[in-house]
C-alpha positions, 0 to 999 in steps of 0.5 A: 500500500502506497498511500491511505486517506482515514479521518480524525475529527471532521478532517481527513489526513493522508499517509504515504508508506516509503518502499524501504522504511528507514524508522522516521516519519515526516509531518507536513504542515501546508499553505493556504492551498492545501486540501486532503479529501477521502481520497486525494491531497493537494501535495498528491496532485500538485506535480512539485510538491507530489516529487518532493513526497515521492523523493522522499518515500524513496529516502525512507521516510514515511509522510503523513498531513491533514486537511487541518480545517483548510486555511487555519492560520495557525488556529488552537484547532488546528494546532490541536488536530496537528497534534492528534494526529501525531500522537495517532501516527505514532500509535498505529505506525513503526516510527521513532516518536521523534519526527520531522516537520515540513511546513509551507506558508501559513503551515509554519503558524502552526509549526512554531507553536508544535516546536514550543510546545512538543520540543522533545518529539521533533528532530528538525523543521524545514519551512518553505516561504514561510510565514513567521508572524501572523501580527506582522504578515496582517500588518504588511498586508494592509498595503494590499487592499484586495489580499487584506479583505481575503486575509481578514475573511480567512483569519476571522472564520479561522479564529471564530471572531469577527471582523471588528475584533480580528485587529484586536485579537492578533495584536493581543494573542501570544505569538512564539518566536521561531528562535525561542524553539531552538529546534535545528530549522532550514528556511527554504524561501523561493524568489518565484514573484515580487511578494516573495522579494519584498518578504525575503528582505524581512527574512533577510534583517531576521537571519542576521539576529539568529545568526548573533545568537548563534541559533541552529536556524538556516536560510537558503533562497532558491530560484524558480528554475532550481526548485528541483534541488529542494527535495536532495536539500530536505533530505540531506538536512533531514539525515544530519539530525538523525545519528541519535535516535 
């Protein structure tokens, strides 16, 4: 069996089974766009992300992701079912307790918290363009008036609250940082359009710091013609943290 869809909660999750299992599981944590239904999954029928999964089962690893309540944006749902999840992958498969995480765009709102809150299950994290801050994602999109009414759509179904309240309620929620976690992290930021340049300069300011505390975190920009090279980085960053079990 390559793959299989099941429920938890209302959503469905899909796990990939690699040919020759090598004991470690990989948890993928999508953007706005990711989907799982009975039987399919965005990362299945994008043709990018469905080579990454493919290069990886071929590395070993074995996969698993939900549809985590679509465009969550980091809600306490979502990081909720994330964890259920987990602790159910790890109950019913062969696997070390302690995975990997892949986490793009939006996906990485929930992975932070996941790092803060379940340090000693997760060896290392790779986040694709990811964004780090709901506060300050808000505050950059304010320039863009049509994204912002989607985005604010979105935020205040995710959270439950309504329009008025949403500003309010993002500039009073605790948000973790990415260096308080402390868990080995490649940001992959791919240069695919404008947006994507403007948002690497905050990267950019940011990986200054990390690199002042001397933090365990990695950043590589990559360009669209060499996003083939992206699963051969995964998996070279994944197998450095995996000599202690």
């Amino acid at each position: 069996m390559e793959n299989r869809n099941f429920l938890l909660d209302t959503e469905w999750n899909m796990i990939h089974y690699p040919h020759r299992p090598n004991g470690f599981g990989i948890l993928i944590i999508g953007d706005e766009r990711n989907y799982v239904t009975d039987s399919n999954s965005f990362w299945n029928q994008n043709e990018g992300k469905r080579n990454l999964i493919e290069s990886l089962r071929d590395n070993g690893y074995t996969i698993f992701y939900s549809n985590l309540y679509g465009k969550n944006w980091g809600s306490e749902k979502a990081l909720q079912l994330a964890k259920r999840l987990y602790e159910h992958i790890i109950r019913t498969e062969i696997l070390n307790q302690r995975i990997h995480i892949i986490a793009e765009g939006m996906g990485a709102l929930t992975a932070i918290q996941l790092m803060m809150e379940m340090k000693d299950n997760i060896r290392s994290v790779v986040l694709l363009n990811p964004i780090l801050s709901l506060k300050e994602h808000l505050d950059r999109e304010k320039e863009h008036k049509f994204f912002i009414k989607k985005l604010t759509n979105e935020i205040s179904i995710a959270f439950n609250t309504n329009k008025q309240e949403l500003f309010e309620m993002v500039k009073e929620k605790k948000e973790y940082q990415l260096d308080e976690a402390d868990i080995p992290t490649k940001i992959i930021h791919i240069l695919h359009n404008g947006r994507s340049y403007y948002q690497s300069n905050g990267l950019k300011k940011a990986s200054v710091i990390w690199e002042e505390k001397d933090l365990p975190i990695f950043v590589s920009y990559v360009l669209p013609e060499k996003r083939s090279a992206i699963p051969k980085q995964i998996a070279t960053f994944f197998k450095k943290y995996e000599k202690s079990l």
